[in-house]
N, C-alpha and C positions, 0 to 999 in steps of 0.2 A: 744552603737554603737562604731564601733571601727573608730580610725582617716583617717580612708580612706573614710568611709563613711558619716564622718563627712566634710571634704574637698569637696567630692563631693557634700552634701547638702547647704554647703554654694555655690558652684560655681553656681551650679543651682538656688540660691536664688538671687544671684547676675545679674544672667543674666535674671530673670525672673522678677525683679524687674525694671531693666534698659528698657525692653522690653515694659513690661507694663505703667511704667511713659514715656517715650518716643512714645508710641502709645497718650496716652490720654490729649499730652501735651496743645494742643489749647484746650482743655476744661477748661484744669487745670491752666493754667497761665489767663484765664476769670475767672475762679475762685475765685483765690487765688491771681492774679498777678505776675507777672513776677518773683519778689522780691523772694518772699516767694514760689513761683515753683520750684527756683534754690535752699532755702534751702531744703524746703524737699526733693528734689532728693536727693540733696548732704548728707543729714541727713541719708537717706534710703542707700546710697552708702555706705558709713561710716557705719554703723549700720549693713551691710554683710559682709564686705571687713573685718574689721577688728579683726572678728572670724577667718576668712578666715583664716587670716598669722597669728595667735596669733596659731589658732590649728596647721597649716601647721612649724609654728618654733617651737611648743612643740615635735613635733612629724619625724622630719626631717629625724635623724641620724636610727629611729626603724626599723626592717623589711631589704628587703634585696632588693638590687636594684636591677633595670629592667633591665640593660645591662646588668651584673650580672646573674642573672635568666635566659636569656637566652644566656650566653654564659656553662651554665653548663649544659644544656639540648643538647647539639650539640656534634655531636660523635667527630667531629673535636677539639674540647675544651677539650672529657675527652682521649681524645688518648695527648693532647699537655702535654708539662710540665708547661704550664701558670697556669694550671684550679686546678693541683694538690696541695693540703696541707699537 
């Protein structure tokens, strides 16, 4: 997979995880208790998040940016002398 793909499946994990522990919380703090609801969220957060920006800083500088990208597809950009190299 490449790191974009990889960013995106962690954000999706992240929010899909938040979503899901946050829907099932009054079962789960009867459960489990209070205590131990707030680590395993917090464990589950930690456990997506920290892929998250460990891929997102391996990968930062690769690739060509967005403003970028579309400042060279715009007739205005390839007629300027900004755009040119």
């Amino acid at each position: 997979m490449t790191a974009t793909a990889w960013i995106i499946f962690y954000w999706l994990a992240f929010a899909a995880t938040h979503m899901l522990l946050a829907d099932r919380r009054k079962n789960l703090i009867h459960s489990f208790g209070s205590r131990l609801y707030a680590v395993i969220y917090s464990g589950v957060a930690f456990a997506c998040f920290v892929p998250l920006v460990w891929v997102y800083l391996e990968h930062r500088h690769t690739g060509s940016l967005l403003w970028i990208c579309l400042l060279y597809t715009s007739d205005a950009c390839r007629r300027s002398t900004l755009c040119r190299s």
